[in-house]
MARKEDREN-186035 format. One record per residue (C-alpha): residue in three letters; x, y, z. Coordinates in steps of 0.1 Angstrom, whole numbers, padded with zeros to 4 digits, always signed. Each point is the difference from the previous one (the first is absolute). Layout:
N
ALAXYZ/...
***
This chain:
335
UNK-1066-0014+0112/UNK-0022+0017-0021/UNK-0026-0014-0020/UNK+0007+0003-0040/UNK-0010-0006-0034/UNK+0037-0013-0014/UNK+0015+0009-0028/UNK-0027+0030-0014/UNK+0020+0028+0019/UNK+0032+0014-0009/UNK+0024+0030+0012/UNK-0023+0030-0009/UNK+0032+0024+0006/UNK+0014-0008-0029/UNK-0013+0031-0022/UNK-0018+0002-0033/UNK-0021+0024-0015/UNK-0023-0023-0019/UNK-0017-0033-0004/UNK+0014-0025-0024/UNK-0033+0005-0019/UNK-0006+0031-0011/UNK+0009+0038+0011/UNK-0022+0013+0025/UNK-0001+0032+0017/UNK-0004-0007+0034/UNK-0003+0026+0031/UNK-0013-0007+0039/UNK-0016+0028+0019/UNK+0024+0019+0028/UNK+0008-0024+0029/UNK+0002-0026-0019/UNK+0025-0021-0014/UNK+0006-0022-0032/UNK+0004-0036+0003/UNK+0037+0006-0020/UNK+0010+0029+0024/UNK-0004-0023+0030/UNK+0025-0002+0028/UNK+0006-0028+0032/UNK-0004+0017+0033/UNK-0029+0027-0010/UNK-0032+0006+0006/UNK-0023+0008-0030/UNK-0031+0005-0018/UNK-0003-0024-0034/UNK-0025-0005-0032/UNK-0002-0036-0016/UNK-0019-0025-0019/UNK-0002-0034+0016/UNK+0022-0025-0019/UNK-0007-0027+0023/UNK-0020-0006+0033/UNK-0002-0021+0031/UNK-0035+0003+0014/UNK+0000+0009+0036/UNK+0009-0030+0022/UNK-0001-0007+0041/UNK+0036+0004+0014/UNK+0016-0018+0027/UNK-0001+0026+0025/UNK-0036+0022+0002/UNK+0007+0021-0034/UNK-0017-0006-0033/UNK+0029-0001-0028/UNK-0006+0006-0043/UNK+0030+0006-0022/UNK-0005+0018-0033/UNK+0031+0011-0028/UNK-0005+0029-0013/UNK+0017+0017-0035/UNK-0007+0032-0014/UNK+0012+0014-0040/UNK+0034+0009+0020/UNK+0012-0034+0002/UNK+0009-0031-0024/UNK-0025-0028-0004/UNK+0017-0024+0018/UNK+0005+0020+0032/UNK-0029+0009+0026/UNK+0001+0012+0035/UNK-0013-0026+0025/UNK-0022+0016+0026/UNK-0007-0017+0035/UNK-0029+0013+0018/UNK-0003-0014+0042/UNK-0036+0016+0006/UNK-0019-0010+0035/UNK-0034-0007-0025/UNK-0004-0006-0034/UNK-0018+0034-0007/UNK+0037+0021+0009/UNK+0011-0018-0027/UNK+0003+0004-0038/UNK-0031-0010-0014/UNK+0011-0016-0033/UNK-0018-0023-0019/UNK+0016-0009-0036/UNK+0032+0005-0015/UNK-0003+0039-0015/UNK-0015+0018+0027/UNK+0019+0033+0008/UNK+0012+0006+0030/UNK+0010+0029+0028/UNK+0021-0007+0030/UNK+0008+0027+0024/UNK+0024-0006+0023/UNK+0023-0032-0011/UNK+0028-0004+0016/UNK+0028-0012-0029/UNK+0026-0028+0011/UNK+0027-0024-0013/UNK-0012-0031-0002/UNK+0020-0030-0018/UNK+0013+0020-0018/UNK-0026+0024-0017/UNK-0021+0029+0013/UNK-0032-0012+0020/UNK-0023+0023+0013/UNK-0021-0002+0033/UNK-0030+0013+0021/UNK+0009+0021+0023/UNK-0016+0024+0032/UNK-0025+0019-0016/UNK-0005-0024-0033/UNK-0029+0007-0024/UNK-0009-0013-0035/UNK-0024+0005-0028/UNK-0009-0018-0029/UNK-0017+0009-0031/UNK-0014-0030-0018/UNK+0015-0010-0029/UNK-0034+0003-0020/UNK+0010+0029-0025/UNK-0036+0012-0009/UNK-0002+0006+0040/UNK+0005+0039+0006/UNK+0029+0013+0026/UNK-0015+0012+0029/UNK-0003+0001+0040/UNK-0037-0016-0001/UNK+0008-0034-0016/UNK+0041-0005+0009/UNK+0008-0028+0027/UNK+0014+0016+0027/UNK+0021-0016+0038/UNK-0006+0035+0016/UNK-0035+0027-0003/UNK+0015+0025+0001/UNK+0026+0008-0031/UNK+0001+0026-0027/UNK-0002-0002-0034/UNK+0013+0026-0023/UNK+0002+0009-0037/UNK+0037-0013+0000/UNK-0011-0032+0012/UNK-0026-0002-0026/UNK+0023+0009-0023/UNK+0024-0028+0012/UNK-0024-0027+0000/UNK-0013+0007-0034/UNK+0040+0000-0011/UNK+0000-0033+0011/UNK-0031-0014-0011/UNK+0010+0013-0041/UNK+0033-0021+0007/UNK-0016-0033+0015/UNK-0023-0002-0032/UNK+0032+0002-0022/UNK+0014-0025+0016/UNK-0027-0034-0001/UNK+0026-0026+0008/UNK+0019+0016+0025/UNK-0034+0007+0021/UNK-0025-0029-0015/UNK-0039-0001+0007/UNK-0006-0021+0032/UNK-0013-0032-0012/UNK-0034+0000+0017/UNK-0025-0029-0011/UNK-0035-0009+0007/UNK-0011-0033+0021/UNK-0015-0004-0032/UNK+0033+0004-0021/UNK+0024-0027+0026/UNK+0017-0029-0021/UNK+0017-0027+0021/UNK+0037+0007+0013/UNK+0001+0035-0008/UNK+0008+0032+0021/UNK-0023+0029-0003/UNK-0010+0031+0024/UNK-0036-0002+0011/UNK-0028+0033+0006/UNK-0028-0020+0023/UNK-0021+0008+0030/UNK+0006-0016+0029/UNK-0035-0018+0014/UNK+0015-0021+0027/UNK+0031-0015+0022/UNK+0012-0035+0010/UNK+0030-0007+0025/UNK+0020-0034+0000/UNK-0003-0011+0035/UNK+0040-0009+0001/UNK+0021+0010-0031/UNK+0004+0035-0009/UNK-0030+0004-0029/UNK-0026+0022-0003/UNK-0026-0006-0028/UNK-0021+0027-0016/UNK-0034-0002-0016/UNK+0005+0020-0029/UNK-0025+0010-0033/UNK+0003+0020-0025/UNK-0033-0002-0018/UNK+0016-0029-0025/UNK-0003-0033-0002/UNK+0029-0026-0001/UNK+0009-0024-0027/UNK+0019-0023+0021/UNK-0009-0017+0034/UNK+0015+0018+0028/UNK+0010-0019+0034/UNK-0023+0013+0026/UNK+0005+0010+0033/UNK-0020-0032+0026/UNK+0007-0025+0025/UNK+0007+0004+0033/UNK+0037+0013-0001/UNK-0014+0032-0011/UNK-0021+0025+0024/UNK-0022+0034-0016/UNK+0011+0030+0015/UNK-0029+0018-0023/UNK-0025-0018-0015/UNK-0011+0003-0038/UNK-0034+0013-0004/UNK-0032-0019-0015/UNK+0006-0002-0036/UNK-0023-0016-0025/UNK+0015-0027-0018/UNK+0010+0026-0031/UNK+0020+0017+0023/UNK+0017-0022+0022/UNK+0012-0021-0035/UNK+0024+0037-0002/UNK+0010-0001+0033/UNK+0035-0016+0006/UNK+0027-0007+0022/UNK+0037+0014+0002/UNK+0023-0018+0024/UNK+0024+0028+0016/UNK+0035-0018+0017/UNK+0025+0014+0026/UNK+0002+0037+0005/UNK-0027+0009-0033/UNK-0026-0020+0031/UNK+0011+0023+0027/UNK-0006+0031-0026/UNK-0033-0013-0008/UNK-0008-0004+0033/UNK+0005+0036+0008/UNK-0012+0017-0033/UNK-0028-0022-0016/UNK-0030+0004+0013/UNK-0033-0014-0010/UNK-0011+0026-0029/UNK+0036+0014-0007/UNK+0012+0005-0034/UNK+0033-0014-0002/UNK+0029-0009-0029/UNK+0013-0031+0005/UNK+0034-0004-0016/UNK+0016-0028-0014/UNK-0025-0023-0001/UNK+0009-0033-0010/UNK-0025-0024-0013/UNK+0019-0027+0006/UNK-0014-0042-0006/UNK-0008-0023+0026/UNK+0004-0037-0005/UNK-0025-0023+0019/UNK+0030-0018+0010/UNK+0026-0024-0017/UNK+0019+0013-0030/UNK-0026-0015-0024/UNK-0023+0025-0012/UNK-0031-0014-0015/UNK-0014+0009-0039/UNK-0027+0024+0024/UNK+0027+0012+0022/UNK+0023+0012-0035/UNK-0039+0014-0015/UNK-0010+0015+0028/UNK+0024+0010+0028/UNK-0009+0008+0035/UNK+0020+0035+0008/UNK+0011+0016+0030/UNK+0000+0038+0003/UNK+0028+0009+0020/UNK+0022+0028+0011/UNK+0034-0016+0011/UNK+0021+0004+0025/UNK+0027+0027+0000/UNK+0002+0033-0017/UNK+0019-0010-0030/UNK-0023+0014-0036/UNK-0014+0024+0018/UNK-0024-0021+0022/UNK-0024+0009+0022/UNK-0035+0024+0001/UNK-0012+0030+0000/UNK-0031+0015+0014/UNK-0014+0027-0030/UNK-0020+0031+0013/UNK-0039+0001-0013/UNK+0008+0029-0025/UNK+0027-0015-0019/UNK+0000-0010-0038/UNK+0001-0037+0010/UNK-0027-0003+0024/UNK-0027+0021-0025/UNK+0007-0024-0029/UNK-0001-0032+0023/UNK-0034+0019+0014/UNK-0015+0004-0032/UNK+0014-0036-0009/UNK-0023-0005+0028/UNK-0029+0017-0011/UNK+0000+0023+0033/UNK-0019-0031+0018/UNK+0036-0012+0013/UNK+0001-0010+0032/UNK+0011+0019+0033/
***
C-alpha cells in the first residue's frame, strides 16, 4: 500500500485548460508534461507547486519515504497529483520545506491508485525545488537539488517564474507557512518552528527523542524539560550563561519523527520542526489549580504519525530561514 495524503488528489486526466481562478497561460519546456495532460502507465518529467507535504519519514524496509501533491495552473483547485518518493537517504529526495515551493521531478512513474492518478519515484529519479520565497532569483546556485549534476535552461526559468506569478495570485490556495518564534508559542496551539539544534536526548525504552532547541527568543510559558533518569544525552548542550540557557528549550519527538531525528539532527543543525504542538500538562488529577489555569506548564511536541504534515526538516546554511534565525541570533549562535 502506498503511503498517501487522502482526499487532496484527484483524477488529473480529466482535462481542463484553466484554473477555476483566473486564466492563465501556462506552457512547460519540451520533455515535459502538464499535470492535466497526465497519463497512468508513463514515464514523465513534471512542474508543480507543493499543495501539501509529508516531510521525509523512516520506512519499514531500509528506504526513506516523503509524499508531496503537486498542482499546476492546468488543473482545478480541488485536484493535485500525489507524488511518492522511496529514496535510499533523505538527500535523493525532494527537498521541500513549506507549502508553495516549486517543484521538478524527472522521471515519475504515473499509476492508478484508488482510483486517481498517483505518481512515483522511479530508476533514475531526480528533483529540484525552488523555494517558495518570491524575492529569491531562479537560478542553479541557490535551487535545492537530489542529484549534482542537472541542467537548467531558459525554459525552465521561464516555467518556474510561470508558476511563481500564479502562486502569488492565489494566497489561499498556497497560504504562508505559519512559522512562529519560541518567543511567539501560546498554549495548545500548532505552529512550524526555525531553531538550531544544540543538543540530543534518547528515552532509554519508548520511542522519543528530545531536542535542545533555541532560537535566540525567550519563552512566555514554562516548558517541560528534558531530566531524570529515563532519559540519556546523545549530544550534550554547551555551557550557556544563565541568559542563554533561559532560550534554550526542549521538543519531545514520538514514534517514527524520533527515528528521523535520530538520523538528521545533529548537534548544530538547522532544522524545521513541523507541527509543533504546545500541548498542557496537568501535574496530575483533573483538578487544575488557580496557578496551573495562570500559568501552564507546556509540552513541546511533535506527535506521532504523519497526519498535518508532521515531522522535520534539516534547512541548508544558505537558506532564507537560517539567515534570519542567524541574525535573530546576533551571529553569536551556537554551533
Amino acid at each position: 500500500m502506498s503511503p498517501s495524503l487522502d482526499n487532496t488528489a484527484c483524477n488529473s486526466a480529466v482535462p481542463t485548460t484553466k484554473t477555476s481562478q483566473t486564466d492563465v497561460a501556462y506552457s512547460v519546456p519540451p520533455g515535459y508534461t502538464t499535470i492535466v495532460n497526465l497519463q497512468p502507465d508513463t514515464t514523465v518529467n513534471i512542474y508543480g507547486i507543493v499543495k501539501l507535504f509529508k516531510p521525509a519519514w523512516k520506512c519499514r524496509g531500509t528506504d526513506m519515504c516523503s509524499v508531496l501533491v503537486l498542482m499546476d495552473p492546468t488543473v482545478s483547485e480541488s485536484c493535485g497529483l500525489e507524488c511518492v518518493s522511496f529514496q535510499p537517504s533523505v538527500s535523493r529526495l525532494p527537498n521541500v520545506q513549506k507549502v508553495g515551493d516549486i517543484v521538478r521531478l524527472h522521471r515519475i512513474k504515473i499509476t492508478q491508485y484508488q482510483g486517481r492518478l498517483q505518481g512515483k519515484s522511479s530508476r533514475g529519479f531526480a528533483a529540484v525545488v525552488f523555494d517558495r520565497d518570491a524575492d529569491l532569483p531562479v537560478t542553479a546556485e541557490i535551487a535545492r537539488v537530489s542529484s549534482s549534476t542537472f541542467t537548467l535552461t531558459q525554459g525552465d526559468i521561464d516555467t518556474v517564474e510561470s508558476l511563481k506569478h500564479w502562486r502569488e495570485r492565489q494566497p489561499l490556495l498556497f497560504p504562508q507557512t505559519n512559522f512562529v518564534t519560541v518567543a511567539q508559542i501560546n498554549q495548545d496551539s500548532y505552529f512550524e518552528l526555525v531553531c538550531q539544534v544544540v543538543g540530543v536526548a534518547m528515552h532509554h525504552t519508548l520511542d522519543c527523542v528530545v531536542l535542545f532547541v533555541t532560537d535566540g527568543t525567550k519563552p512566555q510559558y514554562d516548558f517541560r524539560a528534558c531530566e531524570g533518569d529515563d532519559y540519556g544525552i546523545v549530544e550534550a548542550p554547551d555551557n550557556y550563561s544563565t541568559e542563554e540557557e533561559t532560550a534554550l528549550v526542549s521538543v519531545f519527538l514520538y514514534g517514527s519523527h524520533a527515528e528521523v531525528a535520530r538520523l538528521l539532527a545533529k548537534k548544530g543543525e538547522y532544522i524545521i520542526l513541523h507541527n509543533v504542538h504546545s500541548q498542557v500538562l496537568k501535574p496530575g488529577g483533573s483538578v487544575s489549580s488557580v496557578l496551573d489555569v495562570m500559568k501552564p506548564l507546556l509540552e513541546l511536541c511533535v506527535h506521532r504519525g504523519t497526519a498535518f504534515g508532521r515531522g522535520l526538516t534539516v534547512l541548508p546554511t544558505d537558506s532564507p530561514e537560517v539567515k534570519q534565525l542567524k541574525r535573530k541570533q546576533g551571529l553569536n549562535g551556537h554551533c
